[in-house]
C-alpha positions in Angstrom: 24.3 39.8 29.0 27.5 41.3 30.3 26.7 44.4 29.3 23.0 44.9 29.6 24.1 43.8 33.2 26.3 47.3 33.5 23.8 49.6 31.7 22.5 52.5 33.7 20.2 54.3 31.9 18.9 52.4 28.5 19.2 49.4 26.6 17.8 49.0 22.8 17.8 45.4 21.7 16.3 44.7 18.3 16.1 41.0 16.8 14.1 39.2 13.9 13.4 36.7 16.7 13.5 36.8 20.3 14.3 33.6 22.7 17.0 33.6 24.5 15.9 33.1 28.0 19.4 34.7 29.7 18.7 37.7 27.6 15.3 37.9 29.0 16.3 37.2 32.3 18.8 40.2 31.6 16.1 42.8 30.1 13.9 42.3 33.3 16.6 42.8 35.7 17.7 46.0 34.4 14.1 47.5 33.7 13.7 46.4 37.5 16.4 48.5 38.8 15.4 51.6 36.5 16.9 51.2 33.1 14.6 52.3 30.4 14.7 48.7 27.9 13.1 48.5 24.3 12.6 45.5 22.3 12.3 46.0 18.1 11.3 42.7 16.9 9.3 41.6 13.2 5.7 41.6 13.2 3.7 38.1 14.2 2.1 38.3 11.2 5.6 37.9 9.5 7.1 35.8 12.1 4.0 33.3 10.9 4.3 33.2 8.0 8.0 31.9 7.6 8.2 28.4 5.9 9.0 25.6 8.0 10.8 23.6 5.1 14.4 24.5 4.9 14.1 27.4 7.1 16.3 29.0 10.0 13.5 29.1 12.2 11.2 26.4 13.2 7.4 26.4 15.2 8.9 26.0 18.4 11.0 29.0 18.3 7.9 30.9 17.3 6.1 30.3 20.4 9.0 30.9 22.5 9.4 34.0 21.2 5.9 34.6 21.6 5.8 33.5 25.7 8.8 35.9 26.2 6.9 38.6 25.0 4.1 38.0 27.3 6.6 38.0 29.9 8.3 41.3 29.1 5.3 43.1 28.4 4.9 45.5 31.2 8.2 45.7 32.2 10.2 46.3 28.8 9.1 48.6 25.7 8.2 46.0 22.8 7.7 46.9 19.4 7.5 45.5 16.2 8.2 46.2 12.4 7.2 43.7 10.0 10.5 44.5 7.7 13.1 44.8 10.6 15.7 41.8 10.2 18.6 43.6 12.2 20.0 42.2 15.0 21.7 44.7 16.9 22.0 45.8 20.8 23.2 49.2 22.0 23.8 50.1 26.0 23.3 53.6 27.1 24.7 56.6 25.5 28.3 58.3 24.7 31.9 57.0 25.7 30.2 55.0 28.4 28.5 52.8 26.5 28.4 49.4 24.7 27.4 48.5 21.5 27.0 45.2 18.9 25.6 44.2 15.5 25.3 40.6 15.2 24.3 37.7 12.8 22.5 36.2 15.9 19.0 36.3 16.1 18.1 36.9 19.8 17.6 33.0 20.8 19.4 30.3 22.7 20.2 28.5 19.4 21.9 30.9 17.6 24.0 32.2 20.4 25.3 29.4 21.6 24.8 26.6 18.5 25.1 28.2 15.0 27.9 29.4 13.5 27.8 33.3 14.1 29.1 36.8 13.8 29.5 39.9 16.9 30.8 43.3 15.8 31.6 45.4 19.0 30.9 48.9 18.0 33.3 51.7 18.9 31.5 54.9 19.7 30.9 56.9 16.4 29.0 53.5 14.8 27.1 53.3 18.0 26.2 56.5 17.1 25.5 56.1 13.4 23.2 52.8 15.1 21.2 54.8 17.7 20.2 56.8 15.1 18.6 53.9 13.1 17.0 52.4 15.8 15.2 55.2 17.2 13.8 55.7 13.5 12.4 52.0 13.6 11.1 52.1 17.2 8.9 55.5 16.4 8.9 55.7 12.7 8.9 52.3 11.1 7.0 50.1 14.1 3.6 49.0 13.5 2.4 47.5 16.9 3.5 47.7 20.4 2.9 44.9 23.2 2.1 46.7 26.6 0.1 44.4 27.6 0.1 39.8 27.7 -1.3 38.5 24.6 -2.2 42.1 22.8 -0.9 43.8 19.8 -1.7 47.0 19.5 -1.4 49.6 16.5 0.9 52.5 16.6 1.4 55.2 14.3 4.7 56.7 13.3 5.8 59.7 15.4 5.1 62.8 13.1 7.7 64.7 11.3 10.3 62.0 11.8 13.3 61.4 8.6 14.7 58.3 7.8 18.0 58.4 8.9 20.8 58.5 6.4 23.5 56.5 7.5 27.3 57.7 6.8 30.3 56.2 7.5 31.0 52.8 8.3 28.0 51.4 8.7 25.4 50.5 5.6 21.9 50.2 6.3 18.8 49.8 3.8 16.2 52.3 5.3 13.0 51.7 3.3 14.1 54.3 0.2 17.4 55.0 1.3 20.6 53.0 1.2 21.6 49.8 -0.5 23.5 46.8 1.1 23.6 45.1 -2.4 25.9 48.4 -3.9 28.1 48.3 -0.8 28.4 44.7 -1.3 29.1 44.8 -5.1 31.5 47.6 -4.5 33.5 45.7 -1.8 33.6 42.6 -4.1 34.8 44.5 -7.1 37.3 46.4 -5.6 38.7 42.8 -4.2 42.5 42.1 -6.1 43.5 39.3 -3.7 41.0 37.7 -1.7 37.4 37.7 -1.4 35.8 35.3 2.0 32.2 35.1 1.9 29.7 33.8 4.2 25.7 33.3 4.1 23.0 31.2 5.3 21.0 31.0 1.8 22.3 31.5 -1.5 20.6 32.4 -5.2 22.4 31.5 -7.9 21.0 34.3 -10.0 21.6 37.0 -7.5 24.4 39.6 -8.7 26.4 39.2 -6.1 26.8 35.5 -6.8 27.9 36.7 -10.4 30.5 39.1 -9.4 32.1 36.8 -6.7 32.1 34.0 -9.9 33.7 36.6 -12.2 36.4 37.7 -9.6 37.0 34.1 -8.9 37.5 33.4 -12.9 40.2 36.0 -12.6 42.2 34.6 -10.2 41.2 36.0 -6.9 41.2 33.7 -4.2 37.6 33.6 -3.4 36.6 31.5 -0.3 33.0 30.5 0.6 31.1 29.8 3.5 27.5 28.5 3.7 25.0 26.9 5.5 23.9 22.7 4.0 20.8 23.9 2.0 19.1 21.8 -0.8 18.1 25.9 -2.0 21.9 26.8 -2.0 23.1 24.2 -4.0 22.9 25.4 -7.6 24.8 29.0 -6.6 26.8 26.7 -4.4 28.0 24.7 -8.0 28.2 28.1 -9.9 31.4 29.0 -7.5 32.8 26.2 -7.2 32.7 25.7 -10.9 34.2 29.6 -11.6 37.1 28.7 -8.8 36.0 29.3 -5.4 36.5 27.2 -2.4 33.2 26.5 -0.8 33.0 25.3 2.9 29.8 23.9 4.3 28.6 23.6 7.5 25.7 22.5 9.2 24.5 25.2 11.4 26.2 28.2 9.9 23.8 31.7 9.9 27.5 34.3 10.0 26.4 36.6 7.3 
């Protein structure tokens, strides 16, 4: 809030889910004095179809997030991508500005209950970001709200590439990148100590395997999950191979 108080000329917020009502009262404020503000947020269709058992979201959070959409509209860019999960804000351009990649989803809950991750950006991952996002709002969106209550179809801005994201920050762009390689090449690289942290858990999933493999060998593997009936049986696996596993109620940190 902080800093989409001090922005000056733009503010790009992008969120699975939006419904935090001192963001929103934020994003107004700022599009009132002049600052260009865009919203990147998953598809209704999507956001609809999440399961309510054992999920991270829950009906109520759905139509908040739908209300303070109706309330934006107008006043701040919304669009949405039905495969956008990141959760990531970035405030104007250059040295000036501010940046962050969170865990969060953009609701009240998650800042201020679960158990969470912020990484402040310096300026060349800012950089490597702003580049991502302006692919999803004009290449990868499907609808746009400019209007209470209304969806409306976009098409993607012609001639624009996928980014291809170097450096520090890892990004899966519809064909290009992989989180799960830069997360299997972290884990195997790991001599010492390996902490880990997730809100769901598959015990079949590869990097389950390699974090049970590296804690077979003696690497002091620490993990740190949310209390899911789903999460149990990869849960078991680590323990079982070595690691400490830590659970908490609320946890989302990924």
């Amino acid at each position: 809030v902080a800093a989409i108080d001090a922005a000056k000329q733009v503010v790009v917020a992008g969120a699975f889910l939006f419904s935090a009502s001192a963001i929103e009262r934020a994003l107004l404020a700022a599009s009132q004095r002049g600052v260009r503000v865009y919203l990147l947020v998953a598809s209704e269709h999507r956001l609809l179809g999440e399961p309510k058992a054992d999920s991270e979201f829950d009906q109520r959070m759905f139509a908040e997030h739908k209300l303070m959409l109706d309330r934006l509209a107008g006043w701040v860019y919304v669009r949405t991508a039905e495969d956008w999960h990141a959760k990531a804000v970035l405030i104007d351009d250059g040295e000036a500005g501010a940046g962050f990649l969170l865990t969060a989803n953009l609701t009240t809950d998650a800042l201020t209950r679960n158990e969470e991750l912020m990484v402040v950006l310096n300026a060349e991952e800012r950089a490597q970001l702003r580049d991502i996002a302006r692919w999803a709002l004009w290449g990868a969106a499907q609808h746009e709200v400019l209007v209470p209550g209304k969806l409306e179809p976009v098409a993607a801005l012609p001639g624009l590439a996928v980014p291809n994201p170097r450096g520090t920050l890892v990004a899966t762009l519809r064909e290009r990148g992989s989180l799960h390689e830069a997360m299997l090449e972290v884990i195997g690289s790991a001599r010492r100590e390996i902490m880990v942290s997730s809100f769901g858990w598959d015990a079949a999933h590869p990097v389950v395997t390699a974090l049970c493999e590296q804690a077979r060998t003696g690497c002091r593997v620490t993990v740190l999950a949310r209390e899911r009936a789903a999460s149990v049986p990869a849960l078991l696996a680590l323990r079982r191979a070595g690691a400490q596993v830590l659970l908490f109620r609320w946890l989302h940190a990924k």
